[in-house]
mmCIF file of the N, C-alpha and C atoms, coordinates in Angstrom:
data_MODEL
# 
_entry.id   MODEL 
# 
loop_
_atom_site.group_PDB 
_atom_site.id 
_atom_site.type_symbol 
_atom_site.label_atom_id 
_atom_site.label_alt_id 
_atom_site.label_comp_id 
_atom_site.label_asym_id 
_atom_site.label_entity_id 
_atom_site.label_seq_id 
_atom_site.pdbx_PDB_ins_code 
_atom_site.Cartn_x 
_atom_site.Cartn_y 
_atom_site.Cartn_z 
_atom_site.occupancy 
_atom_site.B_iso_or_equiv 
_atom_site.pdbx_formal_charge 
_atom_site.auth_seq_id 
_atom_site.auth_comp_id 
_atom_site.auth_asym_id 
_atom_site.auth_atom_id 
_atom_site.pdbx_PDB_model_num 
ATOM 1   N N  . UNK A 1 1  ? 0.843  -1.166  0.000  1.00 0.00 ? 1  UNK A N  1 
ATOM 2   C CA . UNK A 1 1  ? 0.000  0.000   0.000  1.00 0.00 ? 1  UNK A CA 1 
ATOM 3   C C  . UNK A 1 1  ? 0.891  1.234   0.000  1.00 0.00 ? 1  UNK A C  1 
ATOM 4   N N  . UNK A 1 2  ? 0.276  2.033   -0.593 1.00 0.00 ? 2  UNK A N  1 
ATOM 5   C CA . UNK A 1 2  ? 1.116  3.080   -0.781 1.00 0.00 ? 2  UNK A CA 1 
ATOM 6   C C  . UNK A 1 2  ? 0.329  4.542   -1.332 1.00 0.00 ? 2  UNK A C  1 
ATOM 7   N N  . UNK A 1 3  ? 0.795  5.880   -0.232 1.00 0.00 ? 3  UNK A N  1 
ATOM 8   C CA . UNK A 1 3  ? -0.289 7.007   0.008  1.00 0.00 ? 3  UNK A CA 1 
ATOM 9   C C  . UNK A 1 3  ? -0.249 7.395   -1.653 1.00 0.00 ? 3  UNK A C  1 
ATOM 10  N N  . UNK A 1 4  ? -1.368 7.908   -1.696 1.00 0.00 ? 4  UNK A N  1 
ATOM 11  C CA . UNK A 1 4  ? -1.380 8.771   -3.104 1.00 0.00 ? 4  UNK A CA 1 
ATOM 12  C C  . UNK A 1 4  ? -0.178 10.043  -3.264 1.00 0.00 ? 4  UNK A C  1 
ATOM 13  N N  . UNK A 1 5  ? -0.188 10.435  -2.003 1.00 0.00 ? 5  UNK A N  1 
ATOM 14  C CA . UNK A 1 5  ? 0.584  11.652  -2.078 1.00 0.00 ? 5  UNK A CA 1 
ATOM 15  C C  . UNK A 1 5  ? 1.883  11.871  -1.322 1.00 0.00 ? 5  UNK A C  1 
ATOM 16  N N  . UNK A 1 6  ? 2.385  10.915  -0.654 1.00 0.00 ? 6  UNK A N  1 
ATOM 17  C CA . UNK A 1 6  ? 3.628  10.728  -0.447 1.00 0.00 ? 6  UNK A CA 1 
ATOM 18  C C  . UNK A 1 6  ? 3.913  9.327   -0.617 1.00 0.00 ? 6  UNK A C  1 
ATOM 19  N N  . UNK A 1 7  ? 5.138  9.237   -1.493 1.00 0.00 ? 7  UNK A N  1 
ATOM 20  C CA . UNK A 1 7  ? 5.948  8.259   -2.256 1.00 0.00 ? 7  UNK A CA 1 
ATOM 21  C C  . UNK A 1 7  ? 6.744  7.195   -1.090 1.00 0.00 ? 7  UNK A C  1 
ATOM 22  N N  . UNK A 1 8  ? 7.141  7.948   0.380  1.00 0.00 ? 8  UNK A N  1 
ATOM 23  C CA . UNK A 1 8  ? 7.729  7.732   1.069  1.00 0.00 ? 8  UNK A CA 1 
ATOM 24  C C  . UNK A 1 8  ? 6.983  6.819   2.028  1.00 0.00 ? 8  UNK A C  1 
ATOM 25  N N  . UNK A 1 9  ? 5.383  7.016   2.421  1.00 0.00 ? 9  UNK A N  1 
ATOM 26  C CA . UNK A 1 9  ? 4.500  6.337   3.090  1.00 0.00 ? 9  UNK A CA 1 
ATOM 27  C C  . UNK A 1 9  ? 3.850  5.385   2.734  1.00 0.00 ? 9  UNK A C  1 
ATOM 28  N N  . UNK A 1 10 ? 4.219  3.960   3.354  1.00 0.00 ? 10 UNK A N  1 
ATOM 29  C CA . UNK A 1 10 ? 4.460  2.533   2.326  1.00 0.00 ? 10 UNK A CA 1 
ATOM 30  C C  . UNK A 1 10 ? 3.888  1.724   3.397  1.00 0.00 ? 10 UNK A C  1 
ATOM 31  N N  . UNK A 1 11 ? 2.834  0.824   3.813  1.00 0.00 ? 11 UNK A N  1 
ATOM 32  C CA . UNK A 1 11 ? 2.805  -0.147  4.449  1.00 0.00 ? 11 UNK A CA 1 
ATOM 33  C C  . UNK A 1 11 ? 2.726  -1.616  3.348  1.00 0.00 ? 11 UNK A C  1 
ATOM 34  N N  . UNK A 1 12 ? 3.169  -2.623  4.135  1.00 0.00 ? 12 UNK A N  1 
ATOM 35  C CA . UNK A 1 12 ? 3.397  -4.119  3.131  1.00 0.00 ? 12 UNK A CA 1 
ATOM 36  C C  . UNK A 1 12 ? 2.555  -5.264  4.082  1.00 0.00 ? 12 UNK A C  1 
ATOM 37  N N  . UNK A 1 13 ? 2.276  -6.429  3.509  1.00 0.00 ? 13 UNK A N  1 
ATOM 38  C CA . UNK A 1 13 ? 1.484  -7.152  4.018  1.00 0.00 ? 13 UNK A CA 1 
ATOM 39  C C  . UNK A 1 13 ? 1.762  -8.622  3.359  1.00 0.00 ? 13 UNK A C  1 
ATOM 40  N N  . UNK A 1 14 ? 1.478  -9.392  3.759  1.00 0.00 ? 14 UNK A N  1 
ATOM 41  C CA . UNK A 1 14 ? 1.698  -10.745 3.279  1.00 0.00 ? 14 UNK A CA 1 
ATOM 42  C C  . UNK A 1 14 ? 1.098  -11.722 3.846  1.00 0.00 ? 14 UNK A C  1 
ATOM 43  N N  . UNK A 1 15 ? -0.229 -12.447 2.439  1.00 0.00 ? 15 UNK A N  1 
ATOM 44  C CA . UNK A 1 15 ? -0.739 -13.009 2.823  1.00 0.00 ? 15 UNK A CA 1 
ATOM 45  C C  . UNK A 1 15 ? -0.682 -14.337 3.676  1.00 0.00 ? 15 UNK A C  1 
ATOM 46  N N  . UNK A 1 16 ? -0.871 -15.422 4.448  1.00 0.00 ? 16 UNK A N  1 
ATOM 47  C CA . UNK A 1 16 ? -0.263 -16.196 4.528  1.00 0.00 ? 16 UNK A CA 1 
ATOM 48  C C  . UNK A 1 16 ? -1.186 -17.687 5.186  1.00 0.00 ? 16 UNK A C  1 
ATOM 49  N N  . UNK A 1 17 ? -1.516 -18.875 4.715  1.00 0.00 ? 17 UNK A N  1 
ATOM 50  C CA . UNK A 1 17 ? -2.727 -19.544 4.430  1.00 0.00 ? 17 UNK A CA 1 
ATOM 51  C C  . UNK A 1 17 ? -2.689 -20.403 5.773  1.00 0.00 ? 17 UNK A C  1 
ATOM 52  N N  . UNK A 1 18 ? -1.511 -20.501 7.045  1.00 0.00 ? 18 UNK A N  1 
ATOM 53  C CA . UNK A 1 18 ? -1.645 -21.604 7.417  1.00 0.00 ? 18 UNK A CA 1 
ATOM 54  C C  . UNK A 1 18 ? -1.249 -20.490 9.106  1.00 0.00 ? 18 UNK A C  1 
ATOM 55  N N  . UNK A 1 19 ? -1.343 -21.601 10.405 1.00 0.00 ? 19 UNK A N  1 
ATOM 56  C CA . UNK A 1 19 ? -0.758 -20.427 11.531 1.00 0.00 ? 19 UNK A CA 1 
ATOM 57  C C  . UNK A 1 19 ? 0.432  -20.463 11.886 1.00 0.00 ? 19 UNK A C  1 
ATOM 58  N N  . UNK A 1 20 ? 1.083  -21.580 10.852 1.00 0.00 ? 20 UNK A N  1 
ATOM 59  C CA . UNK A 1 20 ? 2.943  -21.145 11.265 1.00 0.00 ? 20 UNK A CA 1 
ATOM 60  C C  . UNK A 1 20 ? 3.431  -20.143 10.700 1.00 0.00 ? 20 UNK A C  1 
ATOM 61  N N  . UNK A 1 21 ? 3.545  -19.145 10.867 1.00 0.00 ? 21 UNK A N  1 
ATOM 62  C CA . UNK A 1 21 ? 4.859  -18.200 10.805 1.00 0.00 ? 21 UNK A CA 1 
ATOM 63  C C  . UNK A 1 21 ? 4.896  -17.167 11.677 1.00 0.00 ? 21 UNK A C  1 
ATOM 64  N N  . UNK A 1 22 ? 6.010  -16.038 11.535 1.00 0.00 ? 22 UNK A N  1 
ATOM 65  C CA . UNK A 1 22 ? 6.143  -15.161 12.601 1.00 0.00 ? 22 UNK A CA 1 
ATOM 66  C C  . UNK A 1 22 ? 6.531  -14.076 11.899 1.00 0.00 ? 22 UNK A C  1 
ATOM 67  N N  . UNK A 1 23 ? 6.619  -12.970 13.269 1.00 0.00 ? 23 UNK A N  1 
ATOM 68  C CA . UNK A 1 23 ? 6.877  -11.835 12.460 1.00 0.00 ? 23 UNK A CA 1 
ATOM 69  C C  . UNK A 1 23 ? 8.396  -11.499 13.291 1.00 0.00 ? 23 UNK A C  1 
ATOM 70  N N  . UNK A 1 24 ? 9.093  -11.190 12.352 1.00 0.00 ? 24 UNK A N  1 
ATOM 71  C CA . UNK A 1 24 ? 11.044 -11.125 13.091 1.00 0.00 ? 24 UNK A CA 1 
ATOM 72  C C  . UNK A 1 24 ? 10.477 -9.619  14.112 1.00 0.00 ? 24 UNK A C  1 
ATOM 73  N N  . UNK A 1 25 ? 11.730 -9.725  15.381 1.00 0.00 ? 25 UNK A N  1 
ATOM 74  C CA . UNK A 1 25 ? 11.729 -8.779  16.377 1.00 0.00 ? 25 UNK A CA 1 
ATOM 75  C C  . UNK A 1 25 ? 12.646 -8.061  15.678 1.00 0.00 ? 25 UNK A C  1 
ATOM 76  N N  . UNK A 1 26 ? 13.182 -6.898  16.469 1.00 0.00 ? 26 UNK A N  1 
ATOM 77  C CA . UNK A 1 26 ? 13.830 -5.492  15.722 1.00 0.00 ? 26 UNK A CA 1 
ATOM 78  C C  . UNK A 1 26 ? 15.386 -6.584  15.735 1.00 0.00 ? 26 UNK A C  1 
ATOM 79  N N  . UNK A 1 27 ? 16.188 -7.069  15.655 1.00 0.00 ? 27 UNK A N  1 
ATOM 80  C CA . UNK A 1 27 ? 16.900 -7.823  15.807 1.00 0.00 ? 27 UNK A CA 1 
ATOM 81  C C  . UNK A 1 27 ? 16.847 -8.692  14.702 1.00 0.00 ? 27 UNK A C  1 
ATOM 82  N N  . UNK A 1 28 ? 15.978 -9.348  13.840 1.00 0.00 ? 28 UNK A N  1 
ATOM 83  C CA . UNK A 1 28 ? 15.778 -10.556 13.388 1.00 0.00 ? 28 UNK A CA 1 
ATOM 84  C C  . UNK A 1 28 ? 15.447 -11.432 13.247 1.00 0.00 ? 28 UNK A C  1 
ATOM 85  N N  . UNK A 1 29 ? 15.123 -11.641 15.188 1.00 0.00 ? 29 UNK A N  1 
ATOM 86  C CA . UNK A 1 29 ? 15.046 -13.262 15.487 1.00 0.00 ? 29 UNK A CA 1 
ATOM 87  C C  . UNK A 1 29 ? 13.356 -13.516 15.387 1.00 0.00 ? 29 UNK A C  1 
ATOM 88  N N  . UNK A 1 30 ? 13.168 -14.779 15.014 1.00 0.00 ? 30 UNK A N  1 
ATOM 89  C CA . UNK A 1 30 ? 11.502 -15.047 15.188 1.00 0.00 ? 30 UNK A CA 1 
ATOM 90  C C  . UNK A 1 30 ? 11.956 -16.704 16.036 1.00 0.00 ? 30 UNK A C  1 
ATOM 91  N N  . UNK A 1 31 ? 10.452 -16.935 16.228 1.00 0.00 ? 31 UNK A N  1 
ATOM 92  C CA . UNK A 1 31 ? 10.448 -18.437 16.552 1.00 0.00 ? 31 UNK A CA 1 
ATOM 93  C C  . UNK A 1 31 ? 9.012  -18.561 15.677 1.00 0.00 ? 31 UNK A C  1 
ATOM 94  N N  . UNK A 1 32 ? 8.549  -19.597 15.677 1.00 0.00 ? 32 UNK A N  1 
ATOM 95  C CA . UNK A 1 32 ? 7.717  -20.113 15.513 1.00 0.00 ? 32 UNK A CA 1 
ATOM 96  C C  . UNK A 1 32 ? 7.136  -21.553 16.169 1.00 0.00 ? 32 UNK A C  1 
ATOM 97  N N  . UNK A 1 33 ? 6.249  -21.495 17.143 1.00 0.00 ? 33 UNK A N  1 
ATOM 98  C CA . UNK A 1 33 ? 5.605  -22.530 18.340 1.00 0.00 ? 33 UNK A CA 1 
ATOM 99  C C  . UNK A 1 33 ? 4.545  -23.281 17.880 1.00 0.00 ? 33 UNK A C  1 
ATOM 100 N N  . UNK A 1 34 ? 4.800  -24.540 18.330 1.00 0.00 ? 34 UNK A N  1 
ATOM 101 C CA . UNK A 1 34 ? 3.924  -25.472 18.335 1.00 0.00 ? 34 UNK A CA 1 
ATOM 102 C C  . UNK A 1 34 ? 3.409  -26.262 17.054 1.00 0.00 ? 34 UNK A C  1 
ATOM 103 N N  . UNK A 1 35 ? 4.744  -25.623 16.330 1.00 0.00 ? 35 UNK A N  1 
ATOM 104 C CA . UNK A 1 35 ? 5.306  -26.564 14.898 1.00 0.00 ? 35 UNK A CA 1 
ATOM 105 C C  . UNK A 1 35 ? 5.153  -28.429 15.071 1.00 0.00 ? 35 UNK A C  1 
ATOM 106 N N  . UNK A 1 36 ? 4.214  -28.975 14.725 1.00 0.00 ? 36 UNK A N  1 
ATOM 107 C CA . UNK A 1 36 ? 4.365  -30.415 14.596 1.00 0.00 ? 36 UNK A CA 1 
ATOM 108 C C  . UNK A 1 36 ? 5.639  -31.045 13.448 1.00 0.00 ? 36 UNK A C  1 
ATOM 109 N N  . UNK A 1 37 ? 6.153  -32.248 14.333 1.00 0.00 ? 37 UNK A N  1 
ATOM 110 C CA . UNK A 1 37 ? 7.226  -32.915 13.768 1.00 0.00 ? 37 UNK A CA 1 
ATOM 111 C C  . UNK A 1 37 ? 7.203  -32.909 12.467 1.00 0.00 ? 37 UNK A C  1 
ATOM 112 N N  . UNK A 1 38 ? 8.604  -32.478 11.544 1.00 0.00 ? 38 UNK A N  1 
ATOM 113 C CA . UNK A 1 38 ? 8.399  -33.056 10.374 1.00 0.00 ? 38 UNK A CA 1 
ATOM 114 C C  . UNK A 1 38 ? 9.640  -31.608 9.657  1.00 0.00 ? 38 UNK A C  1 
ATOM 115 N N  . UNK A 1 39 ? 9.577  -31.988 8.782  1.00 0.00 ? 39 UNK A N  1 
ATOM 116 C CA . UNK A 1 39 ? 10.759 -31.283 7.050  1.00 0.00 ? 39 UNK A CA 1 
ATOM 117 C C  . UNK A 1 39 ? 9.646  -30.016 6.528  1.00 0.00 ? 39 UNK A C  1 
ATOM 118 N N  . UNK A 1 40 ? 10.187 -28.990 6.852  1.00 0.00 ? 40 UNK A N  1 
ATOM 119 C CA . UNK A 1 40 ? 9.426  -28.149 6.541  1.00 0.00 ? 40 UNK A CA 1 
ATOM 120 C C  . UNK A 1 40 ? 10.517 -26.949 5.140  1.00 0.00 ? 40 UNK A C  1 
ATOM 121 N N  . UNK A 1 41 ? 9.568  -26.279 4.763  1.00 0.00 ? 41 UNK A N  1 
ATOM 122 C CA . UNK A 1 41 ? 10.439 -25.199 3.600  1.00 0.00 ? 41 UNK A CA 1 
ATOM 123 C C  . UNK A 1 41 ? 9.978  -23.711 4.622  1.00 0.00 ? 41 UNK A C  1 
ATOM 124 N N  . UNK A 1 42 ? 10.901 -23.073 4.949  1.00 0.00 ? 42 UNK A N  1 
ATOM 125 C CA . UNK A 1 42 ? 11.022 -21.882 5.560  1.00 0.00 ? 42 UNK A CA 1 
ATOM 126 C C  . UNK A 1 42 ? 11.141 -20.899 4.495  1.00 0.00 ? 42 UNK A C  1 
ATOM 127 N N  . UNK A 1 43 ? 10.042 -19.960 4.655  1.00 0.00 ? 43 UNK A N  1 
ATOM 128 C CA . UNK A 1 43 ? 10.367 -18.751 3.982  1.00 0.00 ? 43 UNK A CA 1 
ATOM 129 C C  . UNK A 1 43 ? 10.415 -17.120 4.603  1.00 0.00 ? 43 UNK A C  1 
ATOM 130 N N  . UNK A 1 44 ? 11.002 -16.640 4.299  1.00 0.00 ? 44 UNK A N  1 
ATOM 131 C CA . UNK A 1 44 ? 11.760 -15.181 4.602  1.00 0.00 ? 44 UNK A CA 1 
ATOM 132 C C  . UNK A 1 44 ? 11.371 -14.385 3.776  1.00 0.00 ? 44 UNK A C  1 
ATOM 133 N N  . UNK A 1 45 ? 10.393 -13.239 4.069  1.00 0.00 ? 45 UNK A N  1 
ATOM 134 C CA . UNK A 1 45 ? 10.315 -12.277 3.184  1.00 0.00 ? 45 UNK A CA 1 
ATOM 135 C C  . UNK A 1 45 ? 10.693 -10.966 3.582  1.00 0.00 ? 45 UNK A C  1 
ATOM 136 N N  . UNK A 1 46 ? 11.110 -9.896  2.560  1.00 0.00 ? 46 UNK A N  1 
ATOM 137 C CA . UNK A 1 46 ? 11.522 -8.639  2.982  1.00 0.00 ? 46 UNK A CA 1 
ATOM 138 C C  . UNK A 1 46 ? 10.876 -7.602  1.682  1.00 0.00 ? 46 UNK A C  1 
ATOM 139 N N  . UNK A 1 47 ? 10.062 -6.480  2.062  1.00 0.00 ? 47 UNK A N  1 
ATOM 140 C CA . UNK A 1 47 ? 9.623  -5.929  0.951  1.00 0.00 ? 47 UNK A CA 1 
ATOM 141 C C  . UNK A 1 47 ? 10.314 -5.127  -0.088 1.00 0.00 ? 47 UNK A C  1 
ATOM 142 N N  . UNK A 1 48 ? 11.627 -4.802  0.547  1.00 0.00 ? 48 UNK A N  1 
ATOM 143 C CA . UNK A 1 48 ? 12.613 -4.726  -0.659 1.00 0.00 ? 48 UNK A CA 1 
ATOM 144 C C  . UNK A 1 48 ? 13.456 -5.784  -0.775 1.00 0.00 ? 48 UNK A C  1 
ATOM 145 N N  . UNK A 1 49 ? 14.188 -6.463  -0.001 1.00 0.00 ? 49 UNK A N  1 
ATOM 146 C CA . UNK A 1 49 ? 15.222 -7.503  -0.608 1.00 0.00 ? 49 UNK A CA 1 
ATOM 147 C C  . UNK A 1 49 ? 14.420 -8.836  -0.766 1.00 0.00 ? 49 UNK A C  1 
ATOM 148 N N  . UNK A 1 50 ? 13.401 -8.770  -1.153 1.00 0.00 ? 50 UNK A N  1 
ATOM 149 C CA . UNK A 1 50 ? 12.798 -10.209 -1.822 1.00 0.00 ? 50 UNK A CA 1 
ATOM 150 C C  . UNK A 1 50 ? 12.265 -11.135 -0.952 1.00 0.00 ? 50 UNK A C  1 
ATOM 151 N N  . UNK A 1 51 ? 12.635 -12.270 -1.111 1.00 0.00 ? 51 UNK A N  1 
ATOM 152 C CA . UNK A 1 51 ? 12.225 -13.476 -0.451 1.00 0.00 ? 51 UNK A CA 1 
ATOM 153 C C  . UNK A 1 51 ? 13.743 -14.507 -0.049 1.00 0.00 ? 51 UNK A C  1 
ATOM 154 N N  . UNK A 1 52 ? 13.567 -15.407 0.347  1.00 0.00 ? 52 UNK A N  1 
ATOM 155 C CA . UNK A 1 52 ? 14.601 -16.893 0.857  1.00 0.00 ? 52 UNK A CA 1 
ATOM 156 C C  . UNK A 1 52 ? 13.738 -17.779 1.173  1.00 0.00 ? 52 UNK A C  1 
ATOM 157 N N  . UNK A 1 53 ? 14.725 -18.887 0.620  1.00 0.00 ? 53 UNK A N  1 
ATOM 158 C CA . UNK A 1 53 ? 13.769 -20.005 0.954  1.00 0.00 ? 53 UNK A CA 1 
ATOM 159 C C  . UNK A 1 53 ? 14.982 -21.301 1.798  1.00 0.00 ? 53 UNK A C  1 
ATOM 160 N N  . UNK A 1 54 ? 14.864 -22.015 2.835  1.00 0.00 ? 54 UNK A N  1 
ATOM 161 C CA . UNK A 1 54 ? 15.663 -22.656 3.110  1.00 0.00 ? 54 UNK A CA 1 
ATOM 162 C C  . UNK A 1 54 ? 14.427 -23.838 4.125  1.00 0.00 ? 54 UNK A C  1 
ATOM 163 N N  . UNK A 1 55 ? 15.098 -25.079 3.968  1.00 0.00 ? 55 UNK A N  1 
ATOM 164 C CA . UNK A 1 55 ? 14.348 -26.632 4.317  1.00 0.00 ? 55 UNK A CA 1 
ATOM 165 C C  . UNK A 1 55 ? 15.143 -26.725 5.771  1.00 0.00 ? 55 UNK A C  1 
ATOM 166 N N  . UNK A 1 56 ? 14.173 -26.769 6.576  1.00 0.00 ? 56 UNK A N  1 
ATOM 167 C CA . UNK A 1 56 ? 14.098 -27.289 8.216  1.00 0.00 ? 56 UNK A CA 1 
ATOM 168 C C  . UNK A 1 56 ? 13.416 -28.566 8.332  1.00 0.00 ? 56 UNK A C  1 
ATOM 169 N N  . UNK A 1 57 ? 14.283 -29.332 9.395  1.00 0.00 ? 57 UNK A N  1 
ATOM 170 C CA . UNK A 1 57 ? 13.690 -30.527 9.886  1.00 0.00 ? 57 UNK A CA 1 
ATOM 171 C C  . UNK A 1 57 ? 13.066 -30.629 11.614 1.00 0.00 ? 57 UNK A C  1 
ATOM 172 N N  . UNK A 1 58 ? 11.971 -30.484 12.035 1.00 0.00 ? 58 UNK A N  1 
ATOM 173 C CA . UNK A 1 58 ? 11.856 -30.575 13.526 1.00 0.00 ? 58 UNK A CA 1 
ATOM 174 C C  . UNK A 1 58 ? 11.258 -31.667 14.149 1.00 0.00 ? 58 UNK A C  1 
ATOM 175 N N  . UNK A 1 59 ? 12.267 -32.332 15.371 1.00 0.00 ? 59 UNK A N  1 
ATOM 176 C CA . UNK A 1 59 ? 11.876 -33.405 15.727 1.00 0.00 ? 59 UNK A CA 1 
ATOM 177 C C  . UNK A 1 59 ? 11.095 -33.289 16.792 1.00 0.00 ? 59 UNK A C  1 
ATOM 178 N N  . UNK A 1 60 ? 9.758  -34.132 16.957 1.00 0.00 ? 60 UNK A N  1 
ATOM 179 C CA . UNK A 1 60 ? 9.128  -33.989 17.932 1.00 0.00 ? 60 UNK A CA 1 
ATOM 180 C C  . UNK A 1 60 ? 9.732  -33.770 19.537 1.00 0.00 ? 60 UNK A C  1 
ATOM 181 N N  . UNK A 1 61 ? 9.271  -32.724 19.997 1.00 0.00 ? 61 UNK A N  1 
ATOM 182 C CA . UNK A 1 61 ? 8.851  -31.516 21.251 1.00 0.00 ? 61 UNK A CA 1 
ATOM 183 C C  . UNK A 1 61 ? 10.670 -31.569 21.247 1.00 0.00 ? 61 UNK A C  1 
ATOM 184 N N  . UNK A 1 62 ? 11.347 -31.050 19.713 1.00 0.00 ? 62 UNK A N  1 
ATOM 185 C CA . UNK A 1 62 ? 11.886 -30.282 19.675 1.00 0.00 ? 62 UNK A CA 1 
ATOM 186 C C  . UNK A 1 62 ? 12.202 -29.141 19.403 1.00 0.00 ? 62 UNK A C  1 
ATOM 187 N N  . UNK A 1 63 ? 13.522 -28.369 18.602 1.00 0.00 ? 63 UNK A N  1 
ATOM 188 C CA . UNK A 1 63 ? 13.697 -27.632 18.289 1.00 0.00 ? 63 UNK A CA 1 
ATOM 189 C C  . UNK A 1 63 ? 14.438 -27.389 17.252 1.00 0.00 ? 63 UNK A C  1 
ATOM 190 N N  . UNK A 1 64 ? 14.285 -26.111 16.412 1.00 0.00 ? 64 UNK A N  1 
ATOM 191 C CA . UNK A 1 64 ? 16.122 -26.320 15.435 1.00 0.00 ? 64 UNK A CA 1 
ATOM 192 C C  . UNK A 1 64 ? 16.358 -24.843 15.244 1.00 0.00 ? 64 UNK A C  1 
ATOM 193 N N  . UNK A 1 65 ? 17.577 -24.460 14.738 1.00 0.00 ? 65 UNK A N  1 
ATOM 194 C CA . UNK A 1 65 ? 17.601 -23.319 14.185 1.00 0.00 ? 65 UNK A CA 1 
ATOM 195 C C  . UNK A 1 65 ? 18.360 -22.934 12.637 1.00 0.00 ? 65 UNK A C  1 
ATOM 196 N N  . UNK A 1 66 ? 17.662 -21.723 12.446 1.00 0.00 ? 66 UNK A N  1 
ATOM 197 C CA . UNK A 1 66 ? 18.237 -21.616 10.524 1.00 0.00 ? 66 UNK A CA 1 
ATOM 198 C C  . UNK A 1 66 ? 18.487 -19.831 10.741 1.00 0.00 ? 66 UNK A C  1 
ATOM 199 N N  . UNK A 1 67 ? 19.131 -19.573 9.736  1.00 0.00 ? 67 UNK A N  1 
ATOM 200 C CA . UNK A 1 67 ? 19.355 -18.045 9.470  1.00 0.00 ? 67 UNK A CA 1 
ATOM 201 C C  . UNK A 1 67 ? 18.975 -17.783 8.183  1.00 0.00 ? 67 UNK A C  1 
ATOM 202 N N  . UNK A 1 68 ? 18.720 -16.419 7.904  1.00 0.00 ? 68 UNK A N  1 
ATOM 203 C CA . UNK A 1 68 ? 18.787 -16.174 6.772  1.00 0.00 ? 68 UNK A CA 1 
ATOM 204 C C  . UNK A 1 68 ? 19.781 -15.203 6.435  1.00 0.00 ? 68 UNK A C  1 
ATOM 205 N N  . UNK A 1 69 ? 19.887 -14.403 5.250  1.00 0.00 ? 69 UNK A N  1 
ATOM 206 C CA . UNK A 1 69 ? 20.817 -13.381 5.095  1.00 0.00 ? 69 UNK A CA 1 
ATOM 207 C C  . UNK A 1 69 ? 20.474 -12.755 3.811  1.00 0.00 ? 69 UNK A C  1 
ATOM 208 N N  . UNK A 1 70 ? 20.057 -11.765 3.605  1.00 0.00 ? 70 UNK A N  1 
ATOM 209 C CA . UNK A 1 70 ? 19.756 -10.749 2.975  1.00 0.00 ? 70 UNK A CA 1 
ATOM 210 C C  . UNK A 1 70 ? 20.251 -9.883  2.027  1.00 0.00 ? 70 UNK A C  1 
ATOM 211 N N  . UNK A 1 71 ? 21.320 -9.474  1.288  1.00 0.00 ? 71 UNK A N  1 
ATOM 212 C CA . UNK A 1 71 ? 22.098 -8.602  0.383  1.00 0.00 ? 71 UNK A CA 1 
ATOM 213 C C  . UNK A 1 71 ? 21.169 -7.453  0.104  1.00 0.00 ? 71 UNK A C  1 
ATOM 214 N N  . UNK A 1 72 ? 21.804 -6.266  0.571  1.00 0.00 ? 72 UNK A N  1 
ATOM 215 C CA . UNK A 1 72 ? 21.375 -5.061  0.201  1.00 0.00 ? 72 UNK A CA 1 
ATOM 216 C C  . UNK A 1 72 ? 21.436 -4.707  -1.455 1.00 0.00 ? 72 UNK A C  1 
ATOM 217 N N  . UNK A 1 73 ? 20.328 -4.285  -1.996 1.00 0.00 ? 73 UNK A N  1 
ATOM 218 C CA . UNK A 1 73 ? 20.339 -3.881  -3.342 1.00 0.00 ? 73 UNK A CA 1 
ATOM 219 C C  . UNK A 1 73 ? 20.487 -2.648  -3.646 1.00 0.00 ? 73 UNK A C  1 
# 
């Protein structure tokens, strides 16, 4: 979304069909809870530097962790 009259005033949104995901803290970090066991595809979006996509495995009433990384355009 974006104001008619200033170029600079931008909100973004992203739809998203299921209740796993999160929204990153000022830092980066997200979690996402109460993920059932299993190989999942993680995705990362940013409204200027695009998207990432990277494959997680979580073992039951565990945990894992992944990063992403971003390149400024």
């Amino acid at each position: 979304m974006q104001c008619g009259m200033h170029a600079y005033m931008q909100g973004h949104g992203l739809a998203v069909d299921n209740p796993y995901y999160a929204v990153t803290g000022s830092e980066g970090a997200f979690t996402i809870k109460d993920l059932p066991a299993g190989t999942y595809r993680i995705k990362a979006w940013h409204p200027t530097l695009g998207e990432k996509e990277q494959d997680v495995t979580v073992a039951a009433n565990g945990t894992s962790v992944l990063g992403f990384s971003f390149e400024a355009k």
